[in-house]
N, CA, C and O atoms as CSV, one atom per row, in Angstrom:
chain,resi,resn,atom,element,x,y,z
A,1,UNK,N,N,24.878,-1.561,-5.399
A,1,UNK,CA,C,25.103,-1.296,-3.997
A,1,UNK,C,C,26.316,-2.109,-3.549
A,1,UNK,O,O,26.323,-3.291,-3.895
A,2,UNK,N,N,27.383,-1.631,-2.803
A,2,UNK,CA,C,28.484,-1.967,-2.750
A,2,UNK,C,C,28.692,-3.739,-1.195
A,2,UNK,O,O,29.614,-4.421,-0.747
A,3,UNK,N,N,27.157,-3.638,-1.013
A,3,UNK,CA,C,27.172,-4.109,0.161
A,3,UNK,C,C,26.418,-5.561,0.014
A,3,UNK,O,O,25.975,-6.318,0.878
A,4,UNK,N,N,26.448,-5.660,-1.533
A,4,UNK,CA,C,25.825,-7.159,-1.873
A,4,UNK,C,C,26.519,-7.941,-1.627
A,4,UNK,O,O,26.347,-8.610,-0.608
A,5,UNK,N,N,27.564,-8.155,-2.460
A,5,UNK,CA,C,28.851,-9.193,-1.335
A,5,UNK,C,C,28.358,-9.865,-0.356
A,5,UNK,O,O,28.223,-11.086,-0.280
A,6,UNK,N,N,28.039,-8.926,0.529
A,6,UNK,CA,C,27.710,-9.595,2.030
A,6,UNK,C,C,26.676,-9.962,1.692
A,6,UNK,O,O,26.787,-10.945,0.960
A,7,UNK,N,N,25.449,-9.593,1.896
A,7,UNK,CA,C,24.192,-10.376,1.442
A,7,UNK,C,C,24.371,-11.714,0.819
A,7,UNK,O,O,23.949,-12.772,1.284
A,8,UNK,N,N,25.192,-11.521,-0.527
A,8,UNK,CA,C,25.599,-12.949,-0.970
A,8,UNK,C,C,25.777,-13.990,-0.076
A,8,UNK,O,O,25.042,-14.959,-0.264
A,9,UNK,N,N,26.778,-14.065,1.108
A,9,UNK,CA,C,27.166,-14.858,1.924
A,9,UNK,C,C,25.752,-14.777,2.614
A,9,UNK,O,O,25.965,-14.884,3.822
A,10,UNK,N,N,24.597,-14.655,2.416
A,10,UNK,CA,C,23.943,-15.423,2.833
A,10,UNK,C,C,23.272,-15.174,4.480
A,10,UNK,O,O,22.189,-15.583,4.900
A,11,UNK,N,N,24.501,-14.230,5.340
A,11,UNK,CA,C,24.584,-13.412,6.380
A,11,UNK,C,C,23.301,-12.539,6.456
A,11,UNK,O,O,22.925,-11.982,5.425
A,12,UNK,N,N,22.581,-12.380,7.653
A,12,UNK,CA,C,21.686,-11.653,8.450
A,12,UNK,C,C,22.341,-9.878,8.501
A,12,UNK,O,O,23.543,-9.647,8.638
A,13,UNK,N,N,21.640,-9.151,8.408
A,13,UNK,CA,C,21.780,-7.857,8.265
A,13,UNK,C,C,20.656,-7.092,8.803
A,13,UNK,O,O,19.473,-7.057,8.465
A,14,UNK,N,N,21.385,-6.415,9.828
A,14,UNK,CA,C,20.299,-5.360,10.223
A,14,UNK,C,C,20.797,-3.644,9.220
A,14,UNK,O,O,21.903,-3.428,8.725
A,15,UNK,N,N,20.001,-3.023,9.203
A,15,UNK,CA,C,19.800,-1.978,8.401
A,15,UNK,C,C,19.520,-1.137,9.713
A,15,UNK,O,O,18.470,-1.519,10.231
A,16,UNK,N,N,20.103,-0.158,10.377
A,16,UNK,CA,C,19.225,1.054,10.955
A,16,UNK,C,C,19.426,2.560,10.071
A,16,UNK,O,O,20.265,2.813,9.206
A,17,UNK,N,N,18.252,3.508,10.670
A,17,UNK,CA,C,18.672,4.800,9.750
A,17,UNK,C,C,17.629,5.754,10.498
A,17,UNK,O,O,16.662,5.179,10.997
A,18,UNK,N,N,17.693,6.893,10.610
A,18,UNK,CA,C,16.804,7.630,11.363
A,18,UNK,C,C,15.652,7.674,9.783
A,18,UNK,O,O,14.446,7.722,10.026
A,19,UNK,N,N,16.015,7.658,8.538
A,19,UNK,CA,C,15.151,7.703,7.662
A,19,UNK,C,C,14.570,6.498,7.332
A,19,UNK,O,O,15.313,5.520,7.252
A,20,UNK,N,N,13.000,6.330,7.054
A,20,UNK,CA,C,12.882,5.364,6.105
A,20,UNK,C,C,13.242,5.461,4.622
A,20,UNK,O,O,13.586,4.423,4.057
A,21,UNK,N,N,13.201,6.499,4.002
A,21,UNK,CA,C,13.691,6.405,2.705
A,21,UNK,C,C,14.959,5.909,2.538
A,21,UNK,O,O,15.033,5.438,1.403
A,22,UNK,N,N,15.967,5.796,3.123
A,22,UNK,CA,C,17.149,5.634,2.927
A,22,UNK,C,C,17.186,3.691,3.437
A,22,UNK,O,O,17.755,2.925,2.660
A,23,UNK,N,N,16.713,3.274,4.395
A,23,UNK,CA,C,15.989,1.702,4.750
A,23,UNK,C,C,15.406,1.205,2.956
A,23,UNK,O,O,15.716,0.294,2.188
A,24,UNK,N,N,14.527,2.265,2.902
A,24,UNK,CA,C,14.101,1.733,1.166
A,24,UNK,C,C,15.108,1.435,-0.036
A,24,UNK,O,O,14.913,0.592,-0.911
A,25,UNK,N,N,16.069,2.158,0.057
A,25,UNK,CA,C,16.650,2.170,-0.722
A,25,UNK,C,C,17.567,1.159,-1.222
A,25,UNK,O,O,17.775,0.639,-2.318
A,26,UNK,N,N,18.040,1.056,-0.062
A,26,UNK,CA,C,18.493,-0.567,0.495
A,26,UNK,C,C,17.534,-1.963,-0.150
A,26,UNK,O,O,17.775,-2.856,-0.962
A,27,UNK,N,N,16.884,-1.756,0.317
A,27,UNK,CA,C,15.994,-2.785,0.007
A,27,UNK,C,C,15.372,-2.887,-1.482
A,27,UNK,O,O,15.171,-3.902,-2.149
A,28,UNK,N,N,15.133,-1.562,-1.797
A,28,UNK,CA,C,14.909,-1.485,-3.507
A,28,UNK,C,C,15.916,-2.065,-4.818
A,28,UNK,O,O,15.707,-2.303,-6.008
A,29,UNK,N,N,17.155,-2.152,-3.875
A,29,UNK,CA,C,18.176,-2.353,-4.854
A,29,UNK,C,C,19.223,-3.896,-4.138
A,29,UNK,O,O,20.378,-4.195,-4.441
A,30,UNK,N,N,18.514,-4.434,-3.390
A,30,UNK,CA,C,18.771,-5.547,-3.355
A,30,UNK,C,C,17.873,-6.936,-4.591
A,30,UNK,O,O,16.682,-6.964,-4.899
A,31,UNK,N,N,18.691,-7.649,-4.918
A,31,UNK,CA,C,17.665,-8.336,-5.564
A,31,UNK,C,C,16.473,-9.439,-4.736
A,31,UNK,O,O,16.602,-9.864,-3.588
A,32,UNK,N,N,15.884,-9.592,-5.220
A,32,UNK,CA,C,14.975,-10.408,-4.481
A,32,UNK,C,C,15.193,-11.706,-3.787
A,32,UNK,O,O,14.673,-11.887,-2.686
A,33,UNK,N,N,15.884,-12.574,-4.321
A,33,UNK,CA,C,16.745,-13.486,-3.278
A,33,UNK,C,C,17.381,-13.495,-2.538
A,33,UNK,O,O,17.622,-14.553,-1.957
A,34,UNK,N,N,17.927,-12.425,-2.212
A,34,UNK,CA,C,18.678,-11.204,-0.722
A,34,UNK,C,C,17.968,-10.791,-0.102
A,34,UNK,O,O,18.119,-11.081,1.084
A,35,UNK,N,N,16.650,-9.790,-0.481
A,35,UNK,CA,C,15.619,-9.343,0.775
A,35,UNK,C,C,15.767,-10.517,1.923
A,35,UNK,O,O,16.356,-10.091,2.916
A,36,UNK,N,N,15.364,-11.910,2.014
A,36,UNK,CA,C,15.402,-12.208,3.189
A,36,UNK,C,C,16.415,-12.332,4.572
A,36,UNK,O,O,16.189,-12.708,5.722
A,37,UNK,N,N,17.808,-11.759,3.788
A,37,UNK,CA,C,18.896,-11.353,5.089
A,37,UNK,C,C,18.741,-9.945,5.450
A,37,UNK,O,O,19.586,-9.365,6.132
A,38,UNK,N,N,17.580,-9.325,4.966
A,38,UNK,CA,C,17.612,-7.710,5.658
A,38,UNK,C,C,16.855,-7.516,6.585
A,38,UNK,O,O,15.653,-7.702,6.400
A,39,UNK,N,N,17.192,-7.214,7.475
A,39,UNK,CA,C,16.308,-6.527,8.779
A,39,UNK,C,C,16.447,-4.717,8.621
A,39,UNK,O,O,17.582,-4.246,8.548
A,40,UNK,N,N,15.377,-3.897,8.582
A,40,UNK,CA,C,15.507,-2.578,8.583
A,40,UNK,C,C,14.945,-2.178,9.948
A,40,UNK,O,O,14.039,-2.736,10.567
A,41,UNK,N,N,15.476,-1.380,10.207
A,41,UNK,CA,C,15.508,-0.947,11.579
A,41,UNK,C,C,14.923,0.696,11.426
A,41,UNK,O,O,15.389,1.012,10.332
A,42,UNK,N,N,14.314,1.650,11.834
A,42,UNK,CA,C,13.813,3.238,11.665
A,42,UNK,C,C,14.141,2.996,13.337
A,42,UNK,O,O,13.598,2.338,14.225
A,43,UNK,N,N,15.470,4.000,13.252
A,43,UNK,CA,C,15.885,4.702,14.789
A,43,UNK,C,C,16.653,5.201,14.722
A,43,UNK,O,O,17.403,5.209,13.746
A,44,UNK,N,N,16.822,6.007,16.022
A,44,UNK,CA,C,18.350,6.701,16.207
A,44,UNK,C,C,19.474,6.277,16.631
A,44,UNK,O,O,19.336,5.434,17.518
A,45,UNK,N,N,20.025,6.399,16.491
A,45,UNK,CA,C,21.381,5.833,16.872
A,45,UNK,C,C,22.526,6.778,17.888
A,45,UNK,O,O,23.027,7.786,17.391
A,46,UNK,N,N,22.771,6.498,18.865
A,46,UNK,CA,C,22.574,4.850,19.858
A,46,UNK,C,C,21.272,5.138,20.709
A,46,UNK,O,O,20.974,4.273,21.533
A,47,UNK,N,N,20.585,6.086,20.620
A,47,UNK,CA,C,19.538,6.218,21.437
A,47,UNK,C,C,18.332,4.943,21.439
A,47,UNK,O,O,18.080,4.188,22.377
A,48,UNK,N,N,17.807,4.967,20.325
A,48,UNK,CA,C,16.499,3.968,20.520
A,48,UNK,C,C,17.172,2.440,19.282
A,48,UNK,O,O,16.518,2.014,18.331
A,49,UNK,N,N,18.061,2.111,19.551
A,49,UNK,CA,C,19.170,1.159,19.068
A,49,UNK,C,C,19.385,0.265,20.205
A,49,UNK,O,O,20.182,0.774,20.993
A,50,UNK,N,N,18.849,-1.195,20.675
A,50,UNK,CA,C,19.628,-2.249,21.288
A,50,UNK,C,C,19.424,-3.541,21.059
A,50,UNK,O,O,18.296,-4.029,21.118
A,51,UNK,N,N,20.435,-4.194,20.791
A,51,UNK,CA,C,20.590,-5.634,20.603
A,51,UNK,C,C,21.204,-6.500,22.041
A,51,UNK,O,O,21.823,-6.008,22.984
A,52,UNK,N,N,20.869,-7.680,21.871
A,52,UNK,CA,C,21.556,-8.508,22.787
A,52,UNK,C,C,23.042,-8.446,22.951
A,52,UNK,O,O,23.962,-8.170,22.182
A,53,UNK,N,N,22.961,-8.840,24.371
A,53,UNK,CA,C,25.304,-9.431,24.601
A,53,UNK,C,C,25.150,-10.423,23.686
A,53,UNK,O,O,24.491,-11.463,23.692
A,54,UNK,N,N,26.053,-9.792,22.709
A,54,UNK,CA,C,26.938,-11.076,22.275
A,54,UNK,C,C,26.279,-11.928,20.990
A,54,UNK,O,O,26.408,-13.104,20.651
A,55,UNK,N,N,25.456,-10.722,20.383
A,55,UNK,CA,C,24.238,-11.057,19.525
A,55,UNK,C,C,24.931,-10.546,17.925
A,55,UNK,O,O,24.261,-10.666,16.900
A,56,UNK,N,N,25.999,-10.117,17.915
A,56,UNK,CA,C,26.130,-9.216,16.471
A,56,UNK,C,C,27.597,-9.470,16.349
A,56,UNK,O,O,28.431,-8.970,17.103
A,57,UNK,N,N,27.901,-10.386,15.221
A,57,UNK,CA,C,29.273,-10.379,14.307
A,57,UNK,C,C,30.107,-9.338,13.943
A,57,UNK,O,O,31.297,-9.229,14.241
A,58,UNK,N,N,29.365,-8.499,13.219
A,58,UNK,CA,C,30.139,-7.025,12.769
A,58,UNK,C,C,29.358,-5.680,12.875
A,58,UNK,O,O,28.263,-5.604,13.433
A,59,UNK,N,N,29.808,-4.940,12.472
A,59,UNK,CA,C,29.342,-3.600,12.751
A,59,UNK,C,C,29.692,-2.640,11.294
A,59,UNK,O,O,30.816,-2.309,10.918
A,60,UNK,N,N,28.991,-2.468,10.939
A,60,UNK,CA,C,29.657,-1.362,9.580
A,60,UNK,C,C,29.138,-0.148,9.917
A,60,UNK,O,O,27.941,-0.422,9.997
A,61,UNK,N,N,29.281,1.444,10.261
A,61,UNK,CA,C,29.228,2.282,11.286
A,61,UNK,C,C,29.725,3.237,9.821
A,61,UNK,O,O,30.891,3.402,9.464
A,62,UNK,N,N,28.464,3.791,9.120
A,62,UNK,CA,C,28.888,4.620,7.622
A,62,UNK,C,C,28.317,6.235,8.392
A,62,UNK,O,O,27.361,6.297,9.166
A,63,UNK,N,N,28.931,7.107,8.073
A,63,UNK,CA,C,28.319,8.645,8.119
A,63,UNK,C,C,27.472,8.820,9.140
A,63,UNK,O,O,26.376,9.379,9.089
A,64,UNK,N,N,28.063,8.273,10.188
A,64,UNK,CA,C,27.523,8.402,11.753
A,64,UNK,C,C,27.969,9.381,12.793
A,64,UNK,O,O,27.580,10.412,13.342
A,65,UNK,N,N,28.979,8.548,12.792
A,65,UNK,CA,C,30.407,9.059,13.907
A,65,UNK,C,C,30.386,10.503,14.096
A,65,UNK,O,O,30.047,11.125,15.103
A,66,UNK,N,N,30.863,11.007,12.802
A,66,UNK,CA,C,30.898,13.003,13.118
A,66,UNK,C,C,29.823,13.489,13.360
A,66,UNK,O,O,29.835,14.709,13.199
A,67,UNK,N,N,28.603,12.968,13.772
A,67,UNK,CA,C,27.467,13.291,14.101
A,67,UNK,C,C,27.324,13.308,15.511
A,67,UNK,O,O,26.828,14.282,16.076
A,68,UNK,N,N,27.674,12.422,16.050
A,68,UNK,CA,C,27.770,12.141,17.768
A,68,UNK,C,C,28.580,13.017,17.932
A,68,UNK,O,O,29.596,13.430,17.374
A,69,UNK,N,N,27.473,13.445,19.519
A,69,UNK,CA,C,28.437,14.401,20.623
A,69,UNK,C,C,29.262,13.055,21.247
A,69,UNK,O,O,28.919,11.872,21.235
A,70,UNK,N,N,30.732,13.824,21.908
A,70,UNK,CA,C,31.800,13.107,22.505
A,70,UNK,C,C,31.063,11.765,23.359
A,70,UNK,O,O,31.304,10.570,23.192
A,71,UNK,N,N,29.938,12.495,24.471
A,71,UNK,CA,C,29.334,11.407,25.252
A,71,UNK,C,C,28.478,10.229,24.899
A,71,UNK,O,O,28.394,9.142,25.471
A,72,UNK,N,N,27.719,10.780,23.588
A,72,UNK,CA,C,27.206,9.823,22.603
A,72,UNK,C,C,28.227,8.859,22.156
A,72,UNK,O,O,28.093,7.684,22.498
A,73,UNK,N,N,29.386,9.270,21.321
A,73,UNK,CA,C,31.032,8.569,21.180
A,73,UNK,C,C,31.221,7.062,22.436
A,73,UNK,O,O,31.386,5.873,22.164
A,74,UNK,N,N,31.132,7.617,23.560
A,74,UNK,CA,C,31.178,6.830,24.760
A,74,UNK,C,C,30.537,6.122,24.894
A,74,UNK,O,O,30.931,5.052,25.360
A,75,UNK,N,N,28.840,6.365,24.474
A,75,UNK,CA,C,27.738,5.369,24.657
A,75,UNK,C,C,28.153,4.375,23.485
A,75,UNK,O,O,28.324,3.192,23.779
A,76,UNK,N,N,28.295,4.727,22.395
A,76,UNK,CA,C,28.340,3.759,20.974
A,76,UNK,C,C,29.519,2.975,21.492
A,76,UNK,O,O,29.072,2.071,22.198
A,77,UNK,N,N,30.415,2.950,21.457
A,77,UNK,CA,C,31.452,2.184,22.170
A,77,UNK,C,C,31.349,1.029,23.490
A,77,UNK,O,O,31.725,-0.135,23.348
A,78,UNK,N,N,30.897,1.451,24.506
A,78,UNK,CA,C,30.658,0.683,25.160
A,78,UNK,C,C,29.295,-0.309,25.403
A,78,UNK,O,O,29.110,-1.074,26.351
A,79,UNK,N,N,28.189,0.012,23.967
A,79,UNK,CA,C,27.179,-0.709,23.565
A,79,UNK,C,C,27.576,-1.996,22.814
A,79,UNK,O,O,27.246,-3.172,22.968
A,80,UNK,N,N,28.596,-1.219,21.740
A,80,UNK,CA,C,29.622,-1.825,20.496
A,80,UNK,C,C,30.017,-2.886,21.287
A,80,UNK,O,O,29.642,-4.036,21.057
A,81,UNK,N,N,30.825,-2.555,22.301
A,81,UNK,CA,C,31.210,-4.052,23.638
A,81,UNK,C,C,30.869,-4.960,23.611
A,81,UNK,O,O,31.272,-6.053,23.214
A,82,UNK,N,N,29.797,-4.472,24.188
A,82,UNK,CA,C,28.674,-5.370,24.666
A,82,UNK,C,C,27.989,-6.304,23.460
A,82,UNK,O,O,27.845,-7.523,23.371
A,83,UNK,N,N,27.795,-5.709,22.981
A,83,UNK,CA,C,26.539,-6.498,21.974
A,83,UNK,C,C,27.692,-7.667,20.914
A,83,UNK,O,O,27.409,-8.818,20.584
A,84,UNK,N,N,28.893,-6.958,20.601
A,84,UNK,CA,C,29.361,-8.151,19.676
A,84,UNK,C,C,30.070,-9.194,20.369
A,84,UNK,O,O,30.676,-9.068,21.433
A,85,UNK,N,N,29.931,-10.321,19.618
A,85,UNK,CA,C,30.277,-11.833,19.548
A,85,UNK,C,C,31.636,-11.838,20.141
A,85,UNK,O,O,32.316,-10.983,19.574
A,86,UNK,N,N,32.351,-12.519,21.136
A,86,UNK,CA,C,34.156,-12.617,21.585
A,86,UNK,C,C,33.783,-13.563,20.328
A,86,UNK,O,O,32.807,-14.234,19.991
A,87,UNK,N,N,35.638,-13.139,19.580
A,87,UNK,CA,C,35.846,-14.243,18.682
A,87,UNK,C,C,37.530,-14.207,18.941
A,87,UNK,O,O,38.238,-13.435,19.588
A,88,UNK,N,N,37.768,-15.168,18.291
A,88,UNK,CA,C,39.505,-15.468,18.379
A,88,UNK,C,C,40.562,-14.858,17.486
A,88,UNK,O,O,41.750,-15.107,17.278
A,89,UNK,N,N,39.612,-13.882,16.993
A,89,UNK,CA,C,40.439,-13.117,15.593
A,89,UNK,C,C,41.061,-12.028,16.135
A,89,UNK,O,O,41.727,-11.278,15.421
């Protein structure tokens, strides 16, 4: 899985997915000293999806996007705002 890297560092990870199988999968193929930076999430996205202001570092946003209608587009964006960290980068 291309997304161990990160896990490595040790970093907190939320997982969302309208599937659980696909949450599993994730988790099946992490090794076991990584499960504890995964959070899996079963929702939709951006509908039943919210985190705190200012609560989330990054965002990795895979085979989503062309799925949202334009106004959905609008909601993810100005959630995206909100919820991540100001940093100086």
């Amino acid at each position: 899985m291309a997304s161990i890297p990160v896990f490595e560092q040790q970093i907190n990870i939320i997982a969302c997915d309208i599937e659980v199988e696909h949450l599993q999968y994730i988790d099946d193929s992490l090794p076991i000293h990584l499960k504890p930076y995964l959070t899996k999430k079963v929702a939709e996205f951006p509908n039943e999806v919210e985190f705190d202001s200012n609560s989330v570092g990054a965002v990795l946003m895979s085979h989503i996007l062309p799925f949202l209608t334009p106004s959905q587009l609008d909601e993810v964006f100005v959630k995206l705002a909100c919820w991540m960290k100001p940093t100086l980068k």
